[in-house]
N, C-alpha and C positions, 0 to 999 in steps of 0.2 A: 825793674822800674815799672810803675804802675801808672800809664798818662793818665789825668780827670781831666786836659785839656789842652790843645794844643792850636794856636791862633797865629795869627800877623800881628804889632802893632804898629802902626804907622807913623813916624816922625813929622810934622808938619808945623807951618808957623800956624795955621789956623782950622784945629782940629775940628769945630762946630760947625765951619761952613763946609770941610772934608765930609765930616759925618751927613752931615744933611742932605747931603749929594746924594749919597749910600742910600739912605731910607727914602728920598723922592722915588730917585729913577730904579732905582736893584728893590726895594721892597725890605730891607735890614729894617731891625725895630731897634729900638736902643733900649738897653740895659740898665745902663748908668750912664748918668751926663752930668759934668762939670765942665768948669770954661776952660782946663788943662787937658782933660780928656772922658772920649766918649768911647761905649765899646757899644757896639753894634752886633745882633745874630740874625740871622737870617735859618731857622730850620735849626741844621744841626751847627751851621756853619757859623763860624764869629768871626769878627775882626773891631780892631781899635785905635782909635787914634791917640795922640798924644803930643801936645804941644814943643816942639822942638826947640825947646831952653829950659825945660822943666829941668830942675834939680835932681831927680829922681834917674835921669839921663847921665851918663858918667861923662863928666871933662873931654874933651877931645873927642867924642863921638854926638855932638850936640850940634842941631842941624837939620833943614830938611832931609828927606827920603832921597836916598841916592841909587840907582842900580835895582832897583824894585820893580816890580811886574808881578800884579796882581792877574790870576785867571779864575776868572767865572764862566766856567761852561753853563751851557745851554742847551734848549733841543732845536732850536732854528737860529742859528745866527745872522742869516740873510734878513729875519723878521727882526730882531735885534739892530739890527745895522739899519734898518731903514728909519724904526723909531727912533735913535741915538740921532742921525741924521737929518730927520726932518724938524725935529726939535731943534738942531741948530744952535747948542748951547757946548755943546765940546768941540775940542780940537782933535780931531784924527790925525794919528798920527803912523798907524797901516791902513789905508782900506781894502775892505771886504775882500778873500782871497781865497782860494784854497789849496793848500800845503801836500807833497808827493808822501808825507810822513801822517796823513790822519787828521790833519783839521781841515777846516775851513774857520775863518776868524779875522779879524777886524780890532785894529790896539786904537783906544782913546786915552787922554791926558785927563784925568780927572780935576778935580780940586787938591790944592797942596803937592802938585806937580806928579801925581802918581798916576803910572801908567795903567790900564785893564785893558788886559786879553779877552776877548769875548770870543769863547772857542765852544764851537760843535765839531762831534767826532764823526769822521766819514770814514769810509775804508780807504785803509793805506795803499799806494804803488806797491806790486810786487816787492821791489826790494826792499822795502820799510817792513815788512808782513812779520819778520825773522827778530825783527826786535824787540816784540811786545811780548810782554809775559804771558804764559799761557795760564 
């Protein structure tokens, strides 16, 4: 198999205000936009929304975003956390922290219920050290 691409797309009742979240504060440009769905890049990186009752969604799986956690690494998250923060327009829902396994990182509740990891890598506790690939 030959990937040309490989994205997120996100189910939500309201894709435009999802997306416009994305391209304020994260910097994503948009692609394509219709009032069903918008797909967003950022670099090499994409992702897209998509209105959760669109037809195009199979029966039974139509619906907001469930069990989702989007990560967007960084190179300061503590600088991150303070921006998200002081702005005072999301819900946090981990603050600011850092992990015995390699992060330090901070989860917010976006628009359309979707969670972002906001993860910088620090060096791991010895015992995390053995499980990264080398």
């Amino acid at each position: 198999m030959t990937l040309t691409a490989f994205y997120p797309v996100v189910q939500t009742a309201e894709p435009r205000r999802a997306a416009d979240f994305f391209i304020e504060r994260l910097g994503f440009e948009e692609t394509f936009g219709a009032d069903w769905y918008v797909s967003l890049r950022h670099g090499a990186h994409e992702l897209a929304f998509l209105q959760d009752a669109h037809p195009t969604i199979p029966e039974g799986y139509r619906g907001p975003a469930s069990g989702l956690l989007l990560d967007v690494e960084v190179d300061d998250a503590a600088a991150e956390y303070r921006r998200f923060t002081e702005a005072g327009d999301v819900e946090m829902r981990l603050e600011l922290r850092d992990e015995p396994f390699g992060q330090r990182h901070f989860i917010f509740e976006a628009p359309g219920r979707v969670l972002v990891d906001v993860i910088e890598e620090i060096p791991p506790a010895p015992e995390f050290s053995a499980a990264f690939a080398r």
